[in-house]
C-alpha positions in Angstrom: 68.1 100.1 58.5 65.0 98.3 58.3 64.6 98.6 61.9 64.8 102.3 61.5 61.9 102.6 58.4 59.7 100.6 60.6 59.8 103.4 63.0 59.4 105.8 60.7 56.3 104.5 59.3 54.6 104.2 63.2 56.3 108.2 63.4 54.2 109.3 60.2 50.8 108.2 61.9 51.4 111.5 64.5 50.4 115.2 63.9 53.4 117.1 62.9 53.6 119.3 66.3 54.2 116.2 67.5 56.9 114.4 65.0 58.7 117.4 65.4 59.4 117.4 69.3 60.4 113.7 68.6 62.9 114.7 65.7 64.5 117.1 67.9 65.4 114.9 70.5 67.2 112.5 68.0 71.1 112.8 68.5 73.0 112.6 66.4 70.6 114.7 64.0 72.0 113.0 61.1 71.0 109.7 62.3 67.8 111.3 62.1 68.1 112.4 58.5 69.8 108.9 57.2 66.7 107.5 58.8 64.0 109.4 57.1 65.3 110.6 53.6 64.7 108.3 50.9 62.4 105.6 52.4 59.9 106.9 50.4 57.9 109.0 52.9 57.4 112.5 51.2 55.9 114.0 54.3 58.7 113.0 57.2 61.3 114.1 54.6 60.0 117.4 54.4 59.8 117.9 57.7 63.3 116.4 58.3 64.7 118.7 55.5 63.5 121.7 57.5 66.2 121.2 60.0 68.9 119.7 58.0 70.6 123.5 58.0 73.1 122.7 60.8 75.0 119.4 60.3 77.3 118.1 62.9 79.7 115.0 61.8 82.0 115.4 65.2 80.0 112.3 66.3 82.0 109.3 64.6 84.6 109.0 67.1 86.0 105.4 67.4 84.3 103.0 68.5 81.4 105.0 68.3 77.9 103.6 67.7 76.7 105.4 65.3 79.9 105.1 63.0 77.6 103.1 60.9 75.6 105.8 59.3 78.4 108.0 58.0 78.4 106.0 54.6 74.9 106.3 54.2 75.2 109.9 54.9 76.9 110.4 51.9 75.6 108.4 49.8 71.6 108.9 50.1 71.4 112.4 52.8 74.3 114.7 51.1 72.9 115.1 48.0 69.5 115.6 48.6 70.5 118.5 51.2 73.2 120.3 49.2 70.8 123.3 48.8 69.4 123.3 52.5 73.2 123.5 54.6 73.7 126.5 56.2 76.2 125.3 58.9 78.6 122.5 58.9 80.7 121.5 62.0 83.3 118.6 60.9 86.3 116.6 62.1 89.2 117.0 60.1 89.3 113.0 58.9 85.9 114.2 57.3 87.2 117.2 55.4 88.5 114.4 52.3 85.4 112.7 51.8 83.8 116.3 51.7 86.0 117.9 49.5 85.2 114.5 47.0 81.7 114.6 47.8 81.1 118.7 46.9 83.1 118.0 43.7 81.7 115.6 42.3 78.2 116.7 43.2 78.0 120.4 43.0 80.9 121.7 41.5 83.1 122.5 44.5 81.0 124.5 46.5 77.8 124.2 49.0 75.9 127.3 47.8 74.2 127.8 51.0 76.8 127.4 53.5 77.5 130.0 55.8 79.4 128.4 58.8 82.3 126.5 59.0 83.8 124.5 62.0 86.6 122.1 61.6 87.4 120.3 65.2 90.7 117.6 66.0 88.7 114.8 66.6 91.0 113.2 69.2 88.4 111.9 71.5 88.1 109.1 73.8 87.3 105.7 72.1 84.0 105.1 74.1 83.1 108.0 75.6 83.9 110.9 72.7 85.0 113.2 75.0 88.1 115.3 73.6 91.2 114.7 74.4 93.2 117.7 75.9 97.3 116.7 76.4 99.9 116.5 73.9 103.8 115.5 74.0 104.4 119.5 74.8 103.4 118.3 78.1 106.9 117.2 78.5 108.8 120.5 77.2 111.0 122.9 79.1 108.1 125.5 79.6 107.1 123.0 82.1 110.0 124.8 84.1 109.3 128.3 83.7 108.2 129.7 86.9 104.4 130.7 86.7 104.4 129.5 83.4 101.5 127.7 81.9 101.7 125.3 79.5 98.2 123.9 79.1 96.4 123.4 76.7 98.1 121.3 74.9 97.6 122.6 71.9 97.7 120.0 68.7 100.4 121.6 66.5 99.5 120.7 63.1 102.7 121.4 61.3 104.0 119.2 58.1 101.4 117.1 59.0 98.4 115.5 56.8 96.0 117.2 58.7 97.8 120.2 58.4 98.0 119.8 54.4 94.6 118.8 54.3 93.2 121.7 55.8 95.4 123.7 54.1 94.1 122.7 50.9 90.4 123.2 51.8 91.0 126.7 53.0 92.0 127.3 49.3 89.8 125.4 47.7 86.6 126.5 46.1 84.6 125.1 48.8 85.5 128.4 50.9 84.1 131.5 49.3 81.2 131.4 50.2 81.3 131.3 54.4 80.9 134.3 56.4 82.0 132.2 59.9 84.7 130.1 60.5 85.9 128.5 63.7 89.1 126.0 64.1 89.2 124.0 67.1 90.0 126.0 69.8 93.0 123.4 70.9 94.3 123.3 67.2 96.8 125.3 65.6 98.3 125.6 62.2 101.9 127.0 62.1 101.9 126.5 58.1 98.8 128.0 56.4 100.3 130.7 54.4 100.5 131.0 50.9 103.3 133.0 48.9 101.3 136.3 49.1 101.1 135.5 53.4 97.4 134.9 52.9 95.3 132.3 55.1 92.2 133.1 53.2 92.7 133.5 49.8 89.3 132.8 48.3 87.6 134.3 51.3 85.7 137.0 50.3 83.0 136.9 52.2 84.7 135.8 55.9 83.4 138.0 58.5 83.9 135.8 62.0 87.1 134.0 62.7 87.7 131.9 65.7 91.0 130.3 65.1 94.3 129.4 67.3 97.6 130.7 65.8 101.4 129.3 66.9 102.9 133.0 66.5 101.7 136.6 67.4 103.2 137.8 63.8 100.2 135.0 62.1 97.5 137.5 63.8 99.2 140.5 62.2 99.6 138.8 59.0 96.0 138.0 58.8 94.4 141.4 60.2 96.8 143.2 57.4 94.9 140.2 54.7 91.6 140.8 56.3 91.2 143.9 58.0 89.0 145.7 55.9 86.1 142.8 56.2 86.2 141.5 59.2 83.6 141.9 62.2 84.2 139.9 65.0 87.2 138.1 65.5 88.3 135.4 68.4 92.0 134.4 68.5 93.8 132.2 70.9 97.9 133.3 70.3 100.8 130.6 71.8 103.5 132.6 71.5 103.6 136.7 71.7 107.2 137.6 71.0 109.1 140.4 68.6 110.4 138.0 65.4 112.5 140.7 63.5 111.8 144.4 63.6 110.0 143.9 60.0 106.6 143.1 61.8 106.5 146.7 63.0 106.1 148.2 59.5 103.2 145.2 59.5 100.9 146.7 62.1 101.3 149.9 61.7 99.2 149.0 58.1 96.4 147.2 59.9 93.2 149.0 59.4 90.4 147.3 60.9 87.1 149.6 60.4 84.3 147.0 60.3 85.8 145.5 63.5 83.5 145.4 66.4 83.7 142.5 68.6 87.3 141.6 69.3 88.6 138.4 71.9 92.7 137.9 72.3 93.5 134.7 74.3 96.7 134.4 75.9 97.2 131.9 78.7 101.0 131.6 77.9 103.5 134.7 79.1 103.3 137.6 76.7 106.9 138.3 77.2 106.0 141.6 74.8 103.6 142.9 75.6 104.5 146.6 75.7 106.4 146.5 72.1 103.9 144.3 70.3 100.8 143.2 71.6 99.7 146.7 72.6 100.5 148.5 69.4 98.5 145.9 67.5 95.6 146.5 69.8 95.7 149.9 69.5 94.8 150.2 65.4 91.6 148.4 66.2 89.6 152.0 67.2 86.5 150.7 66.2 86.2 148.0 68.5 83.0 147.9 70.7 82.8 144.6 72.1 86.6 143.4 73.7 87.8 140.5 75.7 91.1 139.8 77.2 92.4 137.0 78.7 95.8 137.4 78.9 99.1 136.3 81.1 102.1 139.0 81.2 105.3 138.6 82.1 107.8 140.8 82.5 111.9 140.3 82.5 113.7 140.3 85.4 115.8 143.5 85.9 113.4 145.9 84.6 111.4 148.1 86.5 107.7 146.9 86.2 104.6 147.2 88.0 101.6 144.7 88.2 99.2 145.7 85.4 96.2 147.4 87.1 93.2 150.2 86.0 95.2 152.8 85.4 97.2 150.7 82.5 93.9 150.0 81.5 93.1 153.1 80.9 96.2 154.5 79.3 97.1 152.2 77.3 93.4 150.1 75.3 89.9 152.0 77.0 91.4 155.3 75.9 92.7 154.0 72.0 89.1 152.5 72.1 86.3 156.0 71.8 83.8 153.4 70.3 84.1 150.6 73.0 80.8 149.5 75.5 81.9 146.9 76.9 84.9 145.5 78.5 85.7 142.0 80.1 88.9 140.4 81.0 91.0 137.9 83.7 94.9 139.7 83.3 97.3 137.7 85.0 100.8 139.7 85.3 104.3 138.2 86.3 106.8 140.0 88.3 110.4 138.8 88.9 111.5 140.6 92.7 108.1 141.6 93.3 107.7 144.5 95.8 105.2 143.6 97.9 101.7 145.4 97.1 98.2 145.8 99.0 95.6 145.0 97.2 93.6 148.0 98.1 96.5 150.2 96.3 95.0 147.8 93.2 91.6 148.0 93.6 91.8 152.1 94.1 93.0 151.9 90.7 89.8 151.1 89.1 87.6 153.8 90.7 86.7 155.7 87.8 86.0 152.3 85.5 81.6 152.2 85.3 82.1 148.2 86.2 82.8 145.4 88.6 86.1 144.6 88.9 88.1 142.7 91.8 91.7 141.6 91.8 94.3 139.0 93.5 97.8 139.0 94.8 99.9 136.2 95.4 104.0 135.7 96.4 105.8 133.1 96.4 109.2 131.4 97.2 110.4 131.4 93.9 110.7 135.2 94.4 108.0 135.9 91.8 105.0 137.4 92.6 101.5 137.6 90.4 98.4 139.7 90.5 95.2 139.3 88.3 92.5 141.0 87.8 89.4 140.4 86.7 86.0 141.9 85.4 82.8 140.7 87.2 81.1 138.8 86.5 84.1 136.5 85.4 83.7 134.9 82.1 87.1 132.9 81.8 87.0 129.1 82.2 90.6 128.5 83.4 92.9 129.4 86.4 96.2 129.4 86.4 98.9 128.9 89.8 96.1 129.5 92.5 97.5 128.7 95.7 95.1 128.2 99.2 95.6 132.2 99.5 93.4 133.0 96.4 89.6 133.9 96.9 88.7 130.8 95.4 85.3 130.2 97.7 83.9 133.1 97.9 80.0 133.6 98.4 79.3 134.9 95.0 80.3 131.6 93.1 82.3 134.0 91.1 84.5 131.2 89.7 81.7 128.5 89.7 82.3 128.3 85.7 86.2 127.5 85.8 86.6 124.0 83.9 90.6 124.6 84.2 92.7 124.6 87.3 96.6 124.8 87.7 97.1 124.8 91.9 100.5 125.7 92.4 102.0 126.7 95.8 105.8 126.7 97.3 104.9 128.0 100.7 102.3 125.9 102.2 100.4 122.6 101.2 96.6 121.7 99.8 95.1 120.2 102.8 92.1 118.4 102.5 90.3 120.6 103.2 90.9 122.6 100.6 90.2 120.2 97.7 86.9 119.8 99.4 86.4 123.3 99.0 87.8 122.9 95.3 85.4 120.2 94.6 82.2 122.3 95.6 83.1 125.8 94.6 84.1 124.5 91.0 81.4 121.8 89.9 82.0 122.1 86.6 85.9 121.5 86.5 87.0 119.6 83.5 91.3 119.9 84.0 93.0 120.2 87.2 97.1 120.3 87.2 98.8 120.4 90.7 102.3 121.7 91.6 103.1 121.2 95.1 105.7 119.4 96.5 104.6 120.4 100.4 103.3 117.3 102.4 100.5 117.5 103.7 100.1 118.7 107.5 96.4 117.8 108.0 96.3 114.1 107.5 93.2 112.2 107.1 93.5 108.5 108.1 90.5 107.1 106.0 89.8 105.8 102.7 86.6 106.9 102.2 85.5 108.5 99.2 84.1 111.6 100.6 84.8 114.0 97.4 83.2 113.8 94.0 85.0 115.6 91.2 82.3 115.0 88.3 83.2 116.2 85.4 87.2 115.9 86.1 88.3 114.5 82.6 92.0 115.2 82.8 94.3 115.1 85.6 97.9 116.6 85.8 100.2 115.2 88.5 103.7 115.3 87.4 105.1 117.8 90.2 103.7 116.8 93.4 104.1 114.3 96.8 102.8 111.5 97.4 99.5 112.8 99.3 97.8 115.2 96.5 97.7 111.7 94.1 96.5 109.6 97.6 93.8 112.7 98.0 92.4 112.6 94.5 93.4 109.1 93.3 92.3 106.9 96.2 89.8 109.2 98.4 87.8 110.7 95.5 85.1 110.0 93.3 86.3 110.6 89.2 83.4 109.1 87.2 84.9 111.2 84.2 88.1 110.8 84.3 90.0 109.9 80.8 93.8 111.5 80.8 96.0 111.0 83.6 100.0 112.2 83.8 101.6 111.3 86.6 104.9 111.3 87.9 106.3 107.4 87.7 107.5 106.7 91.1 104.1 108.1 92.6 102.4 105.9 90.5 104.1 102.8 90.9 103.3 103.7 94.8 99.7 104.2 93.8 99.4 100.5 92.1 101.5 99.2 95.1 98.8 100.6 97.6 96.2 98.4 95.8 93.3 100.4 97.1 89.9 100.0 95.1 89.0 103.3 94.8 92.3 104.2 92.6 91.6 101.3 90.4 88.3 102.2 89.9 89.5 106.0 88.9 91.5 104.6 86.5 89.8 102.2 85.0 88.4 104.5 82.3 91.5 105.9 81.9 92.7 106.2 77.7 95.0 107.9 77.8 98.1 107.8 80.9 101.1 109.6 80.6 104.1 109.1 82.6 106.5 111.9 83.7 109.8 109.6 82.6 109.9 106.5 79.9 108.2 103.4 81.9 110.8 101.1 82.0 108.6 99.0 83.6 106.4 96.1 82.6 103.5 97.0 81.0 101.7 94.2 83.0 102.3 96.3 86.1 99.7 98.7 84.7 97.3 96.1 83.9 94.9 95.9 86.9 95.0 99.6 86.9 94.4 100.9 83.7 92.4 99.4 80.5 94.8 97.8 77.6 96.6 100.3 75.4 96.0 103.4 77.8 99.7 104.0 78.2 100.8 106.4 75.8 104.7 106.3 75.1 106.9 108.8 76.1 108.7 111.2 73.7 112.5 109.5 75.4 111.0 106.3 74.6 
């Protein structure tokens, strides 16, 4: 610390223009602050207490090198910034120490504080970047067709963390926050008190972004908070009829401050019709709307592919207030009748926006069309096979961080990943399902594709050639999760190839498909010490 006062007596010899274009480029910002406040400088703390409104503490991830200041922070920053917090973004191993620290300094409550963000915290030891996959990787929804089971959302239930945060959302600490976000991969199946309240205290909460296990959680809290809330994000895992109690439930939502509204589904809405539209329709007032939904619908009843004209019917026209309208719809038909696309598109005619669609069959007898608004603004696709418009000359997917390739007619040539890795720079997940080998060998090992930003890659269902394509004839600088099935990755290792080990030499976390019965030794040239995380069987 002594190196740091040093610095900051040189820093107080500059104008202030200048200090403060230096201050902004410190990360994290409260290395900044434990740097400055308290060494005696009255000017530099002035200047450093002028930004202290927004703290972060996300950046303490193991191993991290700035794990150091986090006592200080508490001891010598915290309470001379009590009054000046405004927004607080925190892991959940944090919320203790604050919940001690705002107790015993200020009598249970930040006055100031507006915004609230509580985040996992699972990130990788030296890098800090999240981690994404969960033991739910492994469960039978892996085996529903066109059925997507990523994320892996953390399912906090009868856990500490889930008791923890529990307890801060009734504490006084809450009251006074008009925003609150809960990381996006994080849900809480047990918040609830006796009166089915997630907010108790929260009188003031106006934004939610939160992730809930069940589709009767978002009813629950609507009904609790309805009459204050104005903009409301929620990511829902499972959108299914309980008990025929949760009817009487919606039809006593009243939502009329509600204005921006976004309902995240990536997982089949198996009821959509009997449940998820009837809760939509109460919320009149909304102006602002996102949908990202996936829809399935049960074999043996007559169905059609949700297009404009549902749209229409059934949310624009419950809507009189709304302006403006984005969402990716992906619907799931068992027996599929085959459709043109055209007959889809000529369904949107009278909507005043872009909007394109996609239609795609398969040998599993299912058949899936989405459709989108333009410009896109989801992040994730979901069973894209070599038939989707995927590279078209509008980039209009160039923002997708999420990928699940699935196809059961025809393989992924080369090609086509090449294609993957240019049209979607900024992919972060990629999960392949494709058992097709592929026709369009490529005899070299050459390193010819780059996936940047790949951090997580899914190969459980797949041959031999889409884990040679990515695993030994790419570039994955990024690359920190890998699940793989075990006999393709015991062939993997027994190739020996130097690109493979150097793609997995980052690697902290790898999941195998079945228990590794093998030596852990026969991991070791491949993969850094500890990366192999045990399977649920084991």
């Amino acid at each position: 610390m002594n190196s740091l006062s040093e610095d900051s007596t040189q820093l107080a010899d500059l104008p202030d223009e200048l200090i403060l274009i230096i201050m902004n480029k410190i990360k994290p910002k409260v290395l900044l602050l434990c740097s400055i406040i308290t060494i005696g400088n009255n000017r530099l703390e002035k200047l450093a207490l002028d930004m202290c409104h927004s703290i972060d503490l996300t950046f303490d991830y193991f191993q991290s090198p700035n794990q150091f200041i986090i006592p200080r922070f508490y001891t010598h920053v915290m309470p001379c910034i009590i009054n000046n917090i405004q927004s607080l973004t925190l892991s959940i191993h944090h919320i203790p120490n604050m919940i001690t620290f705002v107790e015993r300094y200020c009598n249970g409550i930040l006055p100031n504080l507006a915004y609230l963000k509580i985040i996992i915290g699972r990130q990788n030891s030296m890098s800090g970047v999240p981690y994404t996959l969960g033991n739910n990787l492994y469960g039978v929804s892996r085996c529903f067709t066109l059925f997507s089971n990523i994320p892996q959302f953390s399912v906090l239930d009868k856990s500490n963390a889930a008791r923890t945060i529990s307890k801060f959302l009734r504490s006084l600490f809450v009251p006074s926050i008009v925003s609150f976000e809960l990381d996006d991969d994080c849900i809480l199946t047990n918040i609830f008190n006796d009166d089915d309240l997630f907010f108790p205290e929260s009188i003031h909460l106006t934004y939610i972004r939160i992730t809930l296990f069940e589709f009767k959680h978002c009813i629950c809290l609507l009904n609790q908070l309805g009459s204050q809330l104005c903009s409301f994000v929620v990511n829902m895992m499972f959108v299914s009829v309980p008990d025929v109690s949760i009817f009487a439930k919606i039809k006593s939502i009243s939502c009329p401050n509600l204005k921006r509204l976004t309902m995240i589904s990536y997982r089949s809405i198996i009821d959509y019709e009997n449940l998820f539209l009837p809760v939509l329709q109460r919320l009149s007032n909304v102006e602002y709307l996102i949908l990202l939904l996936a829809i399935e619908f049960e074999r043996n009843t007559p169905k059609h592919f949700i297009d404009g004209f549902d749209l229409d019917k059934d949310i624009i026209s419950y809507m009189p207030h709304l302006c403006q309208f984005h969402f990716h719809i992906r619907s799931i038909l068992p027996n599929a009748c085959h459709v043109e696309i055209d007959t889809i598109r000529q369904t949107f005619m009278k909507q005043q926006q872009s909007v394109d669609c996609a239609i795609d069959y398969f040998n599993n007898d299912h058949g899936q069309c989405q459709i989108y608004s333009l410009p896109f603004i989801g992040t994730r696709l979901d069973f894209i096979s070599s038939r989707f418009p995927l590279f078209d000359t509008n980039k209009t997917f160039s923002m997708v961080t999420k990928l699940l390739l699935f196809d059961d007619i025809q393989p992924f040539e080369s090609v086509f990943f090449e294609c993957v890795s240019r049209a979607l720079p900024h992919l972060k997940t990629l999960d392949i399902m494709n058992e097709l080998e592929q026709q369009e060998k490529i005899d070299t090992t050459t390193n010819n594709l780059e996936f940047t930003h790949l951090t997580t890659l899914i190969l459980f269902d797949i041959h031999l050639d889409y884990a040679e394509q990515l695993l030994c004839r790419s570039h994955l600088p990024s690359l920190i999760e890998l699940a793989i099935n075990n006999n393709i990755l015991l062939k993997i290792i027994a190739q020996d190839q130097q690109q493979a080990k150097d793609n997995c030499s980052r690697v902290g976390a790898l999941r195998t498909s079945d228990p590794f019965y093998h030596s852990i030794d026969t991991l070791r040239n491949f993969f850094p010490p500890d990366s192999y995380v045990q399977h649920p069987k084991e």
